[in-house]
mmCIF file of the C-alpha atoms, coordinates in Angstrom:
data_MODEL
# 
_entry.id   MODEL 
# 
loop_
_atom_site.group_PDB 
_atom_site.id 
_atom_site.type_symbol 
_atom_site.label_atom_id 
_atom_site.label_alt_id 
_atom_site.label_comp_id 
_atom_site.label_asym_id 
_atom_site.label_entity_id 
_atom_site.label_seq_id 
_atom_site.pdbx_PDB_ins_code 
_atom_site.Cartn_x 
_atom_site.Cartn_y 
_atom_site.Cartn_z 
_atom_site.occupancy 
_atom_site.B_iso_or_equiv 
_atom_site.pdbx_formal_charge 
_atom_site.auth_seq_id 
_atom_site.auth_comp_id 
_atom_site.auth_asym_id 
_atom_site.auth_atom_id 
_atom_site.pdbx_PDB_model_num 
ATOM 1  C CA . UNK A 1 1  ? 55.875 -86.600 59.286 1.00 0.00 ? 1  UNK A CA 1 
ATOM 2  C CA . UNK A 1 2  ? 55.598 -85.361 62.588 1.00 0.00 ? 2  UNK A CA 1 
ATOM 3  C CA . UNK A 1 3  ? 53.046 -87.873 63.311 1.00 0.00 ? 3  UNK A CA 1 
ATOM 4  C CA . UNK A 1 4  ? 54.849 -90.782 62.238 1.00 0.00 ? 4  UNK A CA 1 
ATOM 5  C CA . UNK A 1 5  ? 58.284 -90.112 63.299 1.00 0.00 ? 5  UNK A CA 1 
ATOM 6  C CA . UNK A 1 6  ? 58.149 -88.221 65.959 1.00 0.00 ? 6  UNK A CA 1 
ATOM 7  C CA . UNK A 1 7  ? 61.509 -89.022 66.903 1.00 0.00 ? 7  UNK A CA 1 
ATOM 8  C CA . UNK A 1 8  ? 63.161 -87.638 63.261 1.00 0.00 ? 8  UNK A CA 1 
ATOM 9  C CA . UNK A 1 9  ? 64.535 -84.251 62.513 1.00 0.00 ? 9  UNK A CA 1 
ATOM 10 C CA . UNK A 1 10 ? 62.428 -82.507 59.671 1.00 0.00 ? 10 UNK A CA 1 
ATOM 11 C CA . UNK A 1 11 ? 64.470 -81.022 57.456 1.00 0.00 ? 11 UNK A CA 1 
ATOM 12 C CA . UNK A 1 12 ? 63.008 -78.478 54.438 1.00 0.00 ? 12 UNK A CA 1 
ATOM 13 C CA . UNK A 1 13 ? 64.320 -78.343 51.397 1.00 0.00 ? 13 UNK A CA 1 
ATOM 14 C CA . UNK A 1 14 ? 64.915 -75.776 48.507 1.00 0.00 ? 14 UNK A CA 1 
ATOM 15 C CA . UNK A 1 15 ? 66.642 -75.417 45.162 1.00 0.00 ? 15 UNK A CA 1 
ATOM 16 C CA . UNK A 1 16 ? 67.035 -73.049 42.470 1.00 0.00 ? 16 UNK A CA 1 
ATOM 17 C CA . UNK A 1 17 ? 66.365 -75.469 39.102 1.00 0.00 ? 17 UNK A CA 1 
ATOM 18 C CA . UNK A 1 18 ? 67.907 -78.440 37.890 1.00 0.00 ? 18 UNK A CA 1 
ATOM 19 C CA . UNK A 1 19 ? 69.279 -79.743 34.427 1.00 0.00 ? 19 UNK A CA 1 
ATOM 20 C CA . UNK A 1 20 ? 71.902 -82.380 33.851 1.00 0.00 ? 20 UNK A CA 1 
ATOM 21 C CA . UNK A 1 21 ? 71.409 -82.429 29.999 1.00 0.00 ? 21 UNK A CA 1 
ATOM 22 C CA . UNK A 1 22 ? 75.702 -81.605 30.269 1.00 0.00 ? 22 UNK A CA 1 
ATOM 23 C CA . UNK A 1 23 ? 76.976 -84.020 32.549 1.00 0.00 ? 23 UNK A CA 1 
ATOM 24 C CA . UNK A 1 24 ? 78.372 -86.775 30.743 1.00 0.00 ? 24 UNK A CA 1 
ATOM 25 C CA . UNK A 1 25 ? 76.455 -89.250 33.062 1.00 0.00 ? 25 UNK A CA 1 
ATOM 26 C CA . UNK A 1 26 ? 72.964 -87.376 32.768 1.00 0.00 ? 26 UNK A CA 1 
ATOM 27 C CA . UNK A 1 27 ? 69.693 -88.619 32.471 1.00 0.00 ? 27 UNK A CA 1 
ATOM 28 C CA . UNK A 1 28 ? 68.259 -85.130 30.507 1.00 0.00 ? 28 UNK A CA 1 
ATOM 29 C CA . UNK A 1 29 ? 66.661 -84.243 33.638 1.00 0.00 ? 29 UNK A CA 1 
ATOM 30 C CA . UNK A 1 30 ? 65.146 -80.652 33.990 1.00 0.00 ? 30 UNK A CA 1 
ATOM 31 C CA . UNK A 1 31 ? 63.697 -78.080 36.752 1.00 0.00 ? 31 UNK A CA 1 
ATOM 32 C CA . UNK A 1 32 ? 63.182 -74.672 35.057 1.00 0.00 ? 32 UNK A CA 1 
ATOM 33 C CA . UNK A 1 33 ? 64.360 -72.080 37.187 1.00 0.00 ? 33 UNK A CA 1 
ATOM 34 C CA . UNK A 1 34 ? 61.809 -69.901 35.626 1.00 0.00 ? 34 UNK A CA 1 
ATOM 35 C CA . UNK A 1 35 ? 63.615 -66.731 36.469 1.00 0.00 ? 35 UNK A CA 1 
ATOM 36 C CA . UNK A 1 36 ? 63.705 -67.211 40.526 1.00 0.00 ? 36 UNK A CA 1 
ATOM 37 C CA . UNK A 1 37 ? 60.431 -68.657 40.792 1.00 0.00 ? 37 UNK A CA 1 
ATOM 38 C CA . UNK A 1 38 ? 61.613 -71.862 41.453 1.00 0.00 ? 38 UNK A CA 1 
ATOM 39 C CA . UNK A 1 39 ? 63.657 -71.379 44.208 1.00 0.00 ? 39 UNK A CA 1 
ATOM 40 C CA . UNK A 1 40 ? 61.021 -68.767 45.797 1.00 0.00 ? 40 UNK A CA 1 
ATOM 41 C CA . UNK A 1 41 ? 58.065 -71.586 45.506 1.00 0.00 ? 41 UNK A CA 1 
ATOM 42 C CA . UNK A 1 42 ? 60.452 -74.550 47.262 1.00 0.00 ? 42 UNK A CA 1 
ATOM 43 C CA . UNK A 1 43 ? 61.406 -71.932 49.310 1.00 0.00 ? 43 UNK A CA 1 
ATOM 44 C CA . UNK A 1 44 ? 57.969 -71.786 50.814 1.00 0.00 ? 44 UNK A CA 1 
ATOM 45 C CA . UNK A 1 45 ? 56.555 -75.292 50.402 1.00 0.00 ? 45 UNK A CA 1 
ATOM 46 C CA . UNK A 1 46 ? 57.029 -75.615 53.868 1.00 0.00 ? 46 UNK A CA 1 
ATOM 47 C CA . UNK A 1 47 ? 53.267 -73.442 54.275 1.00 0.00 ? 47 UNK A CA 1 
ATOM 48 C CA . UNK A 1 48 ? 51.993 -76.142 53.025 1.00 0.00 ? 48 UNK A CA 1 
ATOM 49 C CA . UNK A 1 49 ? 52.563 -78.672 55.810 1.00 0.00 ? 49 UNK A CA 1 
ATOM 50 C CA . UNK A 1 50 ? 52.896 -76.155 58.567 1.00 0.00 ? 50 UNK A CA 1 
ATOM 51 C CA . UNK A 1 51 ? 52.049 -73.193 60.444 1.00 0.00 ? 51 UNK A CA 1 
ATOM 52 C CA . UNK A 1 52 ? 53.399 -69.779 60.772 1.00 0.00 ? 52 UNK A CA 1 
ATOM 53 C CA . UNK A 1 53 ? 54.090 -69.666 63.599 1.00 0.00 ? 53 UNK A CA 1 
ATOM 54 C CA . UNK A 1 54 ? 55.719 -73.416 63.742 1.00 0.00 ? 54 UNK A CA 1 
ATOM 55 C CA . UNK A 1 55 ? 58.134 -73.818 60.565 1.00 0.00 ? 55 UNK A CA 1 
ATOM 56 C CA . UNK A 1 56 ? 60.587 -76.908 60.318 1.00 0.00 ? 56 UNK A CA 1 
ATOM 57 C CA . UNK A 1 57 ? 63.608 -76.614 62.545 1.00 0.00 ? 57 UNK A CA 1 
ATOM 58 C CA . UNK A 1 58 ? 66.333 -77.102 59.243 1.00 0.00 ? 58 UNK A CA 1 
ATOM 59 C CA . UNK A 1 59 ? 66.173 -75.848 55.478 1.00 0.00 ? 59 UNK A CA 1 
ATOM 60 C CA . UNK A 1 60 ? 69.093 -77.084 53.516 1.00 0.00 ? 60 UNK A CA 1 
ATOM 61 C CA . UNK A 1 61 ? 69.482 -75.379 50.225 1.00 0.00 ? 61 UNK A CA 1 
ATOM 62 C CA . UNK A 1 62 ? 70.143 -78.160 47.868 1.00 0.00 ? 62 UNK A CA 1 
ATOM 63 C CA . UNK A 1 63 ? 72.822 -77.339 45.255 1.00 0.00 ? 63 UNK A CA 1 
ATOM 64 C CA . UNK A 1 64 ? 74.340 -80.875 44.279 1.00 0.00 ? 64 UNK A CA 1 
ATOM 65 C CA . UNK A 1 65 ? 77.324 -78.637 44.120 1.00 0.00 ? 65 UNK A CA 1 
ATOM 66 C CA . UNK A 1 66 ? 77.492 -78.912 40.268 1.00 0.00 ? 66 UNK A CA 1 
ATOM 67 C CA . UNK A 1 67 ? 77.822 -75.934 38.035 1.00 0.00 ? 67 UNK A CA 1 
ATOM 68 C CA . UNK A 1 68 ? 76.795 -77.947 34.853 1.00 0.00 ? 68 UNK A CA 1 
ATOM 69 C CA . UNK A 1 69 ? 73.365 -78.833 36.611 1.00 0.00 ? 69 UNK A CA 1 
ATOM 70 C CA . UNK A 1 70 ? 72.469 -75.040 36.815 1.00 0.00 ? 70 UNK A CA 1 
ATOM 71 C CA . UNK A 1 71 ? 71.630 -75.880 40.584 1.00 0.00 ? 71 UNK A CA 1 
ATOM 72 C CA . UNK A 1 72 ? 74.751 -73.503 42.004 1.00 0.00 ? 72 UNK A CA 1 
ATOM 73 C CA . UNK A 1 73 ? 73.297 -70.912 44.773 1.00 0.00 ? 73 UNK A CA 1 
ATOM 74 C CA . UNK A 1 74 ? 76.552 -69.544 44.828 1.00 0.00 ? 74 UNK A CA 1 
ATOM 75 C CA . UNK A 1 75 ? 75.778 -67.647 41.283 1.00 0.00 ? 75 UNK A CA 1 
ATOM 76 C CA . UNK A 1 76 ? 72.726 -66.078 43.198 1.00 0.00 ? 76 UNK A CA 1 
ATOM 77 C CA . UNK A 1 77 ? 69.169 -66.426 41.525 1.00 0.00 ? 77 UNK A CA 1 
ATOM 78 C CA . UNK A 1 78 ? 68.244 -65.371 38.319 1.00 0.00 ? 78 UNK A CA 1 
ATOM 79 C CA . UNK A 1 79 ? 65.481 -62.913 38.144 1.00 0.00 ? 79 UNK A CA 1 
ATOM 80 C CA . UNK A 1 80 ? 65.462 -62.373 34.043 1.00 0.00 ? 80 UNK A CA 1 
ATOM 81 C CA . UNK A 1 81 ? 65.445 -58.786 35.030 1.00 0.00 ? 81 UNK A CA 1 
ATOM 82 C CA . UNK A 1 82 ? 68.333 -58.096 32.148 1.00 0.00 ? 82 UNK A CA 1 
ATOM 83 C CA . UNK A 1 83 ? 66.029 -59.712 29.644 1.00 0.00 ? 83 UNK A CA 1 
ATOM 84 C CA . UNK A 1 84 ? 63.098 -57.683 29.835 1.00 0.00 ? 84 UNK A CA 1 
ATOM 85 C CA . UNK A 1 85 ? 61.161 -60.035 31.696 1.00 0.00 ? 85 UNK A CA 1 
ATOM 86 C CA . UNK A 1 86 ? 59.154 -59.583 35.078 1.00 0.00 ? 86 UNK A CA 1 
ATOM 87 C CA . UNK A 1 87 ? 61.446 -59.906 38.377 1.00 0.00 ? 87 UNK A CA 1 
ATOM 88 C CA . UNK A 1 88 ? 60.784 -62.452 41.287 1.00 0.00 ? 88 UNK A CA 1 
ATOM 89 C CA . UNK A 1 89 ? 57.971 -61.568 42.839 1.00 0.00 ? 89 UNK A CA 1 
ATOM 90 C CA . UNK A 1 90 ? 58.025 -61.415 46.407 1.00 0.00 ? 90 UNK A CA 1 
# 
């Protein structure tokens, strides 16, 4: 990106799951939020495309701000904890 538009913003982006089986204009869409780990691995996708010590300039949590997508922040992130299951890992 960097390369080829040099002259863009980058912007990172990250997101806790997905499903808009409820809305009435859904397509059955789904991104598990697998207890945390979803938002933790989007959260650090950026490693992927750059260094340490040079990370995008932006991250914009992406919540479509729409409760019946299971993609609120606001809720904080699941970590199954209450169900007997493993917690985020860090």
């Amino acid at each position: 990106m960097r390369a080829k538009y040099s002259d863009k913003i980058i912007v990172g982006g990250e997101w806790s799951g997905f499903d808009d089986s409820k809305a009435s204009w859904g397509l059955n869409r789904h991104i598990a939020a697998r207890c945390g780990q979803t938002f933790a691995d989007t959260s650090n996708l950026w490693h992927k495309y750059f260094s340490s010590d040079d990370p995008p300039p932006f991250v914009m949590v992406e919540t479509w701000n729409d409760h019946e997508e299971g993609t609120s922040i606001e809720d904080g992130i699941p970590t199954c904890s209450s169900q007997g299951t493993e917690p985020l890992s860090k």
